[in-house]
C-alpha positions as CSV (number, residue, x, y, z in Angstrom):
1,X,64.1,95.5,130.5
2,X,61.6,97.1,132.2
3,X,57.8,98.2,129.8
4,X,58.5,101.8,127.7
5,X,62.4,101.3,127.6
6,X,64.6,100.8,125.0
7,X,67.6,98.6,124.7
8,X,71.3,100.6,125.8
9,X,72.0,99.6,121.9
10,X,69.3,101.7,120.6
11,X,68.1,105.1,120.4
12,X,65.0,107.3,119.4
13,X,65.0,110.1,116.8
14,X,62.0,112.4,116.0
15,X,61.2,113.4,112.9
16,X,58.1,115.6,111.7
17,X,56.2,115.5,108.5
18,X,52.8,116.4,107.0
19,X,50.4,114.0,108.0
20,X,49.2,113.5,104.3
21,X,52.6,111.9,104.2
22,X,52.5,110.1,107.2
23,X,48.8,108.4,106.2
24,X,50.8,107.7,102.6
25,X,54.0,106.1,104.5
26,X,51.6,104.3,106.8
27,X,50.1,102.6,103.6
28,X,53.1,101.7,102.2
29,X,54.9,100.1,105.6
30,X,51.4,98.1,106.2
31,X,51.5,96.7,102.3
32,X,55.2,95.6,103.1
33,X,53.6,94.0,106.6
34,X,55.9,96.3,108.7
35,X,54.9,99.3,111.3
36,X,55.8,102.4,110.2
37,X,58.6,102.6,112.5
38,X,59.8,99.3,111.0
39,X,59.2,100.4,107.9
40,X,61.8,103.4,108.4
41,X,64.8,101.6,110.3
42,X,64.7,99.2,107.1
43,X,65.0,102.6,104.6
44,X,67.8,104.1,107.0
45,X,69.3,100.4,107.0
46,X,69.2,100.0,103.2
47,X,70.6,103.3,102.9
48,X,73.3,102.9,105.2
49,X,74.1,99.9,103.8
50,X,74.3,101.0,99.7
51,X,76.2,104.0,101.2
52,X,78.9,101.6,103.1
53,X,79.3,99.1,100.1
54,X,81.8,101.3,98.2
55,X,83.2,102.4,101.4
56,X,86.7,100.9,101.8
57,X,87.4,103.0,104.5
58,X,85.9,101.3,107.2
């Protein structure tokens, strides 16, 4: 896969917050030793899967 791409699998989303929340989320993903981009597919996943676990209709 060439430099800059993603994966067919994968896709990007843009969000926008305040930065004092960004410098804040930054802090938080770097004390769990994850990028804050990391640090946000692993909220989303956790989420998703909570959501999913009572979810017998899948």
């Amino acid at each position: 896969m060439p430099q800059g791409q993603i994966s067919e699998e994968n896709t990007r989303i843009s969000i926008v917050i305040p930065k004092d929340l960004k410098l804040e989320a930054d802090k938080i993903a770097n004390s769990d030793g994850r990028s804050l981009s990391g640090w946000i597919r692993k909220l989303i996943t956790d989420a998703v899967n909570e959501n999913n676990k009572g979810d017998t209709h899948k």
